[in-house]
C-alpha positions in Angstrom: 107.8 94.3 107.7 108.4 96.9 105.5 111.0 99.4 104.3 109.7 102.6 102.8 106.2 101.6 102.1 103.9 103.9 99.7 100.6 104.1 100.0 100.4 102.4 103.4 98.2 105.7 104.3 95.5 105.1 102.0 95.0 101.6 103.4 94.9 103.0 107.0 91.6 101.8 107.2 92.4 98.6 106.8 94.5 98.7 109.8 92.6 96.9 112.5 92.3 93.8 110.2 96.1 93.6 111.1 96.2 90.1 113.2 100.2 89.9 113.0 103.4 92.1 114.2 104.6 94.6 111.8 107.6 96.9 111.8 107.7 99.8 109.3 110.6 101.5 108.3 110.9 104.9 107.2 113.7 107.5 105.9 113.1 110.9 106.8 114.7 112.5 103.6 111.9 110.1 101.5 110.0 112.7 98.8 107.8 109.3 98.3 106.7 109.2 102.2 107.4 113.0 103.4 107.1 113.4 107.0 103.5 114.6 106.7 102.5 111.2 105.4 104.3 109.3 107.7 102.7 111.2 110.6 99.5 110.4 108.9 100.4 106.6 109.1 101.8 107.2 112.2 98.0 108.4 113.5 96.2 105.6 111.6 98.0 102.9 113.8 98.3 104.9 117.0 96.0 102.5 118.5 97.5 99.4 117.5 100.0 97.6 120.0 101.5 95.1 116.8 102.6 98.0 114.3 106.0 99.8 115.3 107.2 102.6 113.0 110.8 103.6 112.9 111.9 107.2 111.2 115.7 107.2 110.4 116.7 110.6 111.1 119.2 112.5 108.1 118.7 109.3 105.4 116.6 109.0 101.8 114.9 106.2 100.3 117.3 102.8 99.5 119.0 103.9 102.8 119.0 99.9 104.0 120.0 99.0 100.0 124.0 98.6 100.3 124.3 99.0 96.4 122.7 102.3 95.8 124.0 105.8 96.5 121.6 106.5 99.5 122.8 103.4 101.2 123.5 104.8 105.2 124.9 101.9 107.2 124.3 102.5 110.8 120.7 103.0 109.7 120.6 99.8 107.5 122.1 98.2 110.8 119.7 99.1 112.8 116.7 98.3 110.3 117.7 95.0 109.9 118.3 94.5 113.9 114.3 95.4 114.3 113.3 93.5 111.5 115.4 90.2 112.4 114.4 90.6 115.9 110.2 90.8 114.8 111.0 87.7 113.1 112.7 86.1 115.7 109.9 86.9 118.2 107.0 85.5 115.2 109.1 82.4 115.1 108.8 82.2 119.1 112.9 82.4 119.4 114.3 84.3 122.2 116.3 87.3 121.0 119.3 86.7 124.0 121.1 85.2 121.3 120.9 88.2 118.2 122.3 90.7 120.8 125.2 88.6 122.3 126.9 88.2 118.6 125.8 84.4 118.7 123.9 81.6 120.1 123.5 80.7 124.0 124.2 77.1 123.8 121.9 76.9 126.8 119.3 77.5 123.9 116.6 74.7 122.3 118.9 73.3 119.2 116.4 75.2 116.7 118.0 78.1 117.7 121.6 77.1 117.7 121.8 76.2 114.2 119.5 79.0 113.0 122.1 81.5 114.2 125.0 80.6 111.2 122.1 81.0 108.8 121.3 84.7 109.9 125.0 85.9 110.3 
């Protein structure tokens, strides 16, 4: 995963090498990663089904950093869902769990105790 990534563009072609799931995150106010750039990425992974890239309309840079001055919560929030969710999925978990505020105790035990960990 990655949060405002620079210079992702000039690795695009690079980007079939990619053998894992990757979430991007991007803040549409970034002057590092303006919209044409992200467009650009956006176009160099079109045909990839394991790289999803998420805009956060009306935020800048740091917006998922809750100590600097940019920090936008409900975008943070939603970041970190889509990232904790990719790693759930890599880890093989099931994401019932992440969206029901805690653990299905119908759930394997690896999952159970991860949940206090994540919270």
């Amino acid at each position: 995963m990655s949060y405002y990534g620079v210079g992702i563009e000039d690795c695009l072609d690079l980007a079939d090498n990619i053998g894992c799931p990757m979430v991007l995150h991007f803040a549409e106010l970034d002057s590092f990663n303006p919209p044409t750039t992200v467009e650009r990425i956006r176009r160099g992974f079109a045909g990839s089904k394991k790289v999803k890239i998420n805009v956060y309309a009306g935020v800048d840079r740091g917006f998922a950093s809750p100590g600097r001055p940019t920090y936008d919560k409900p975008a943070a929030m939603m970041a970190y869902s889509r990232s904790l969710a990719l790693s759930a999925r890599s880890w093989g978990l099931n994401t019932t769990f992440l969206r029901c505020g805690g653990p299905d105790r119908r759930r394997p035990s690896r999952e159970r105790h991860l949940w206090p960990r994540m919270a």
